[in-house]
C-alpha positions as CSV (number, residue, x, y, z in Angstrom):
1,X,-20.5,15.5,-98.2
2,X,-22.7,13.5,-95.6
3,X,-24.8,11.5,-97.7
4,X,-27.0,9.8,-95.2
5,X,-27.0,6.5,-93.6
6,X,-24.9,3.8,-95.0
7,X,-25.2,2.9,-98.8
8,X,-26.9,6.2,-99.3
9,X,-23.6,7.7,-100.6
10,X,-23.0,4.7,-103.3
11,X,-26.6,5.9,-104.5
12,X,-25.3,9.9,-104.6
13,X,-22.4,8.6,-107.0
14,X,-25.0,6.1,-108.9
15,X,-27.1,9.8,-109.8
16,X,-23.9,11.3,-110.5
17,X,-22.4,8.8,-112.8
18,X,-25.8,8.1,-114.3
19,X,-26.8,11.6,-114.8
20,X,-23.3,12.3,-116.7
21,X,-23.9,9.2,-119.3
22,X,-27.8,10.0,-119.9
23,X,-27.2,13.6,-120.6
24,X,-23.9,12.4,-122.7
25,X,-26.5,10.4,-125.0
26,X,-29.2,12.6,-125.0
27,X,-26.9,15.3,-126.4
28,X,-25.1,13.4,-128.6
29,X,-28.0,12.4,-130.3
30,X,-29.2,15.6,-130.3
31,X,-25.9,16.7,-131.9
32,X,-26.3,13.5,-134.7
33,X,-30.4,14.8,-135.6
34,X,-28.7,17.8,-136.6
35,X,-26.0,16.5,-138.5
36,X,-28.3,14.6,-140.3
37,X,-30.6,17.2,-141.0
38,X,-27.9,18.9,-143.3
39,X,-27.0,21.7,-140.4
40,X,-23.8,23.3,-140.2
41,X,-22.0,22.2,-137.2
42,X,-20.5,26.0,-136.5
43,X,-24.6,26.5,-136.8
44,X,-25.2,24.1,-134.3
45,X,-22.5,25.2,-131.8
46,X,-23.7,28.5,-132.2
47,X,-27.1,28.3,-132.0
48,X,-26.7,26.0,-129.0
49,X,-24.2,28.5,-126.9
50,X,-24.8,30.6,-124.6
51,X,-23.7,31.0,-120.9
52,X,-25.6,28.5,-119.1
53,X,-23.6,25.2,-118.2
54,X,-26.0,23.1,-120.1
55,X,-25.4,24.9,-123.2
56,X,-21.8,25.1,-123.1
57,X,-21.4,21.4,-122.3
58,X,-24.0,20.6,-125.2
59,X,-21.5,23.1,-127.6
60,X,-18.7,20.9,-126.7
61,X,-20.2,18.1,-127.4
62,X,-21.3,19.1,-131.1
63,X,-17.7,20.5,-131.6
64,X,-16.3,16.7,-130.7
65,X,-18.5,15.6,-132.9
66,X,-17.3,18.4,-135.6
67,X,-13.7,17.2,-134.9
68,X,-14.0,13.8,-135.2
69,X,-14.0,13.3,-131.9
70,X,-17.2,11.9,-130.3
71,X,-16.8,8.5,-130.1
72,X,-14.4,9.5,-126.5
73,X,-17.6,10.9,-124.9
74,X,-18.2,8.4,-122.6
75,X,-22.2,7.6,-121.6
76,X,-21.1,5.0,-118.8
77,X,-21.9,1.9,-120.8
78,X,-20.2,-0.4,-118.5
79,X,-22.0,0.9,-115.1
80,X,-25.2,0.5,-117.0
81,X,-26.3,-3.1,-115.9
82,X,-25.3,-1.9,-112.4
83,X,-27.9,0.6,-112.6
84,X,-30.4,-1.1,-113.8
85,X,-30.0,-4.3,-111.3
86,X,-29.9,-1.7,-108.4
87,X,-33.5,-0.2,-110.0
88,X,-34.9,-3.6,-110.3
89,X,-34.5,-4.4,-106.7
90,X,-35.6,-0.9,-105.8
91,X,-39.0,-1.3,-107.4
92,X,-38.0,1.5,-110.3
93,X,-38.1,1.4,-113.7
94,X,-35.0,3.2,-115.4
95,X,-36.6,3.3,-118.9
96,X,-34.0,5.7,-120.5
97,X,-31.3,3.6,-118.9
98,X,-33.2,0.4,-120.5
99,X,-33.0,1.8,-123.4
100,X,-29.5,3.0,-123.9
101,X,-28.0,-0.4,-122.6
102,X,-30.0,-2.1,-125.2
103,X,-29.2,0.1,-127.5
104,X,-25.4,0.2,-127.0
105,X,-25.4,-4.0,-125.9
106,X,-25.8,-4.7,-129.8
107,X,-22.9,-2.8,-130.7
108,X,-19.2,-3.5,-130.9
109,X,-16.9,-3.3,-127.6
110,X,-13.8,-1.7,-129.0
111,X,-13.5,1.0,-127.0
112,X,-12.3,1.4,-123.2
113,X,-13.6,3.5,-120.8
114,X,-11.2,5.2,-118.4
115,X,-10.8,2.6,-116.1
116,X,-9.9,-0.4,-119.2
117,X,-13.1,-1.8,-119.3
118,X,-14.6,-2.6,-122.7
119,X,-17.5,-0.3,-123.8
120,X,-19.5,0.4,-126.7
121,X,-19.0,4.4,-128.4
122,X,-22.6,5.8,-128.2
123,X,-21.6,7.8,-131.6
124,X,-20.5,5.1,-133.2
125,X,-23.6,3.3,-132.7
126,X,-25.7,6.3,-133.9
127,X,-23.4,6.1,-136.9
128,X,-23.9,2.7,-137.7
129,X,-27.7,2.9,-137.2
130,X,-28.2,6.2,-139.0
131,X,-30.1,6.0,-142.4
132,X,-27.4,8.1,-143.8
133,X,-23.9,9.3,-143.1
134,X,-23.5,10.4,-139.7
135,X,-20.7,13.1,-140.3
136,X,-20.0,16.9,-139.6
137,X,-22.0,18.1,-143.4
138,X,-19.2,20.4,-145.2
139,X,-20.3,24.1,-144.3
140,X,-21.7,26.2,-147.1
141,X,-20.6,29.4,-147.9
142,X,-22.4,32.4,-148.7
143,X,-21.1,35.2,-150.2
144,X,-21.9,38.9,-148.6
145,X,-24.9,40.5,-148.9
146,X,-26.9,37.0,-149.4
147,X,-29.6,36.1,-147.3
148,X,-29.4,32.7,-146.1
């Protein structure tokens, strides 16, 4: 894809990779209210499905998180600074992107991304943060005929 003149298609992959790791947070958190609210994670999963992209990747997400799993979702923690420098000289404010680094920059770097380089699990900040627990709650079970 012609992105424009040059440097213009570094900025294309910046809003790609950037795009991927805010929307990775904002649904894992999403996913970690509801665990915390006491809500079934097959509840979750299906009350977030459907057939729009946005919905499925938001399912998978809450089943990672179901399995255990949700400390691999990446949220770009190492491109972060990257981002924010290149907004600073730009004369734009990133303030979700401020956030999440801060966030993240207090937490432990025993992770690696997919290219080796140290980074911080989003989830296992949330975890460590949260007021209780963070964990899938055990699914209740209702017996026929109940209403729940």
């Amino acid at each position: 894809v012609y992105c424009g003149p040059s440097g213009t298609g570094q900025a294309v992959k910046t809003v790609n990779q950037l795009g991927m790791g805010l929307v990775a947070a904002a649904y894992l958190e999403a996913v970690a209210f509801g665990f915390l609210a006491g809500a079934d994670p097959e509840a979750i999963i299906q009350g977030v499905g459907g057939d729009e992209d946005w919905r499925k990747h938001l399912a998978s997400v809450a089943r990672q998180a179901r399995d255990g799993r949700a400390d691999d979702i990446l949220v770009k923690f190492p491109e972060l600074p990257y981002f924010l420098r290149e907004a600073k000289e730009r004369g734009f404010q990133a303030p979700m992107t401020q956030a999440l680094f801060e966030f993240l920059d207090a937490g432990p770097r025993d992770w690696v991304d997919n290219m080796d380089r140290p980074r911080v699990a989003f989830w296992h900040q949330l975890r460590a943060c949260a007021s209780a627990p963070l964990t899938a709650p055990t699914p209740t079970t209702r017996s026929s005929g109940t209403k729940p």
